[in-house]
Backbone as JSON, one array per atom type, in Angstrom:
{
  "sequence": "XXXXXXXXXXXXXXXXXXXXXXXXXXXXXXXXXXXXXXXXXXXXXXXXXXXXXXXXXXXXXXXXXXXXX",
  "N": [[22.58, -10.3, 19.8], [20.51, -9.31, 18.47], [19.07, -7.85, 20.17], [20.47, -5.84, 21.85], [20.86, -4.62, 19.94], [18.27, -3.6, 19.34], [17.95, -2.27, 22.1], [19.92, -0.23, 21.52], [19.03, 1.37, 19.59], [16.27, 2.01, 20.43], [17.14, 3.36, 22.8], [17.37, 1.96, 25.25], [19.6, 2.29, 27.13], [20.49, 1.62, 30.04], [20.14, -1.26, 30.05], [21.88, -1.89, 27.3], [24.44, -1.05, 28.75], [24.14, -3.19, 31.0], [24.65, -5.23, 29.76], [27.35, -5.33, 28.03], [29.9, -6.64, 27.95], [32.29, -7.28, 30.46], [34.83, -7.32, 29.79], [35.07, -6.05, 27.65], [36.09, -3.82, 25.2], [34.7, -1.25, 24.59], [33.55, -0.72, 27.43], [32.93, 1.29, 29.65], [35.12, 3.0, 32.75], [33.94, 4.78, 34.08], [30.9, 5.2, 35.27], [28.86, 7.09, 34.57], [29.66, 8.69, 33.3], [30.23, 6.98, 30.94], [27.13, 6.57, 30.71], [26.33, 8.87, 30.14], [27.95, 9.19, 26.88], [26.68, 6.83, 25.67], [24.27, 7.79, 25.75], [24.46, 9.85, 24.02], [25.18, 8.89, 22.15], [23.31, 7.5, 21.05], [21.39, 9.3, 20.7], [21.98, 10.83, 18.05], [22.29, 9.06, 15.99], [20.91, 7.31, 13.63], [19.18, 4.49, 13.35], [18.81, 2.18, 11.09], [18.15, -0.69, 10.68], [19.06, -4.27, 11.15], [20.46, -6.91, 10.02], [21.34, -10.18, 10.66], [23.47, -12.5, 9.74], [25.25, -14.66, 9.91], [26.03, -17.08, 12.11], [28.28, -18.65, 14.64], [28.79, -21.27, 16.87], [31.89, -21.95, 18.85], [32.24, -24.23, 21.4], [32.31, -22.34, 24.56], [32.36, -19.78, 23.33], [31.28, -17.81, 21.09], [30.1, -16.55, 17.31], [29.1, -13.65, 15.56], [28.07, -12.74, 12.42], [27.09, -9.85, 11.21], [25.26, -6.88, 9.56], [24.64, -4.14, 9.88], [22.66, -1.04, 10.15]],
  "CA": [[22.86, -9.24, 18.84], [19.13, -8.33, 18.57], [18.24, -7.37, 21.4], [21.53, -4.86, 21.68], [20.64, -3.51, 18.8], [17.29, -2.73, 19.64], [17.85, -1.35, 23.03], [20.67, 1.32, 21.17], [17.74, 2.0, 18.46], [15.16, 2.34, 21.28], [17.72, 4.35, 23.83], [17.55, 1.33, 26.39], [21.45, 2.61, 27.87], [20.88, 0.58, 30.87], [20.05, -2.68, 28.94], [23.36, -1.9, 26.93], [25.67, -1.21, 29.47], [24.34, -4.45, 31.75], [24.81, -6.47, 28.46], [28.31, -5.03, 27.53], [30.94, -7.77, 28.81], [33.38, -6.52, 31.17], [36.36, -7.25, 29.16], [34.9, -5.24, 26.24], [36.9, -2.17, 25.16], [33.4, -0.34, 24.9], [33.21, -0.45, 28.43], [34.14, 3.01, 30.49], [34.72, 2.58, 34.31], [33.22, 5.5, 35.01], [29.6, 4.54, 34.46], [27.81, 7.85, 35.0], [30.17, 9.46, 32.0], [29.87, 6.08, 29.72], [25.88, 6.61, 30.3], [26.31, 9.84, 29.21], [28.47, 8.83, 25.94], [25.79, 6.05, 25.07], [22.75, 9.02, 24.79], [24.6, 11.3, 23.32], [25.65, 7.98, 20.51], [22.08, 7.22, 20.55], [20.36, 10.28, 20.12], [22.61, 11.11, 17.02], [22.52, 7.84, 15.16], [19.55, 7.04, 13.09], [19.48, 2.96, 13.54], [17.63, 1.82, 10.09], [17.85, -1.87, 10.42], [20.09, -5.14, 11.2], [20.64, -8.28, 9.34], [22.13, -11.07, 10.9], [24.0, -13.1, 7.98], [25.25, -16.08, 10.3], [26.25, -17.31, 13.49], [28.7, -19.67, 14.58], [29.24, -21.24, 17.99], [32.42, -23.62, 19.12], [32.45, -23.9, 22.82], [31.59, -21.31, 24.95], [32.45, -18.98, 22.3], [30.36, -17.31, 19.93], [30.72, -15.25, 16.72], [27.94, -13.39, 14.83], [28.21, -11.8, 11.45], [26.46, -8.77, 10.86], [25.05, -6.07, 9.1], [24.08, -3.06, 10.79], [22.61, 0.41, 8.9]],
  "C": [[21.61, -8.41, 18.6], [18.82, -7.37, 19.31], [19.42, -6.22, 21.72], [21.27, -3.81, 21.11], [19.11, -2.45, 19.07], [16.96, -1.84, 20.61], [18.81, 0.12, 22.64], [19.67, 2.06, 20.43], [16.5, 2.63, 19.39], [15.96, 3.28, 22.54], [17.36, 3.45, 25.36], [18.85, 1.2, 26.73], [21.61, 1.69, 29.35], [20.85, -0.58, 30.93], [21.54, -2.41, 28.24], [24.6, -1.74, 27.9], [25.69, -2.29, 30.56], [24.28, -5.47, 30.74], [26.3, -6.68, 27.68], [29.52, -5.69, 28.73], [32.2, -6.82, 29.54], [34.56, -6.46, 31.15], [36.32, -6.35, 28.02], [35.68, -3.59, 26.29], [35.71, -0.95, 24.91], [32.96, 0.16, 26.08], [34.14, 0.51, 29.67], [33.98, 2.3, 31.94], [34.47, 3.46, 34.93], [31.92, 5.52, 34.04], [28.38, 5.61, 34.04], [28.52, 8.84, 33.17], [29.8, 8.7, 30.87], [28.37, 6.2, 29.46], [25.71, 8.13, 29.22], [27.1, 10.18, 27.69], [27.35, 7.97, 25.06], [24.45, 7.21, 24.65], [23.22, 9.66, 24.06], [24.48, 10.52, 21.99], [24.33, 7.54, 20.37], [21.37, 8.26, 20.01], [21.25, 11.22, 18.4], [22.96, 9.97, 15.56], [21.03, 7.55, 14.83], [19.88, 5.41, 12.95], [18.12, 2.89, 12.37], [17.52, 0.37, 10.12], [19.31, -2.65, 10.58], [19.53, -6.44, 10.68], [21.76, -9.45, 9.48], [22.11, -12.01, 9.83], [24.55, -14.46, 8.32], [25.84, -16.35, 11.59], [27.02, -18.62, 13.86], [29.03, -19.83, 16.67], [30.62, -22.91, 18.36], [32.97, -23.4, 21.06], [31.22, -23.27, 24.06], [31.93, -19.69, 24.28], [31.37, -18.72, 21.32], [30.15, -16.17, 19.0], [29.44, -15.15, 15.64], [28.45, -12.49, 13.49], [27.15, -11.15, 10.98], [26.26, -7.54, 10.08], [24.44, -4.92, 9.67], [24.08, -1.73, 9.71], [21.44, 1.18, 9.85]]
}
């Protein structure tokens, strides 16, 4: 969740889209348009800070609760 966050805050788009699971509904299959969707959502978003609040894992599952601003 960190490290996500910091590459959208820092404009690392090819760190987010080789981190973005390939079942995720975030993910375009045309990759050259989704890069160009991710700058445009980065360079318009002021990222002030995240606060992970708790984390649970059963399996190979895993669910994070977050705060994002």
């Amino acid at each position: 969740m960190r490290s996500r966050y910091a590459a959208y805050a820092l404009g690392k788009i090819g760190y987010v889209m080789e981190t973005t699971h390939v079942d995720s509904p975030q993910r375009r299959p045309d990759a050259g348009r989704w890069q160009r969707e991710l700058e445009r959502f980065v360079e318009n978003t002021e990222f002030e800070g995240l606060v992970v609040m708790s984390t649970n894992i059963d399996g190979e599952q895993g669910w994070v609760t977050f705060k994002a601003n």
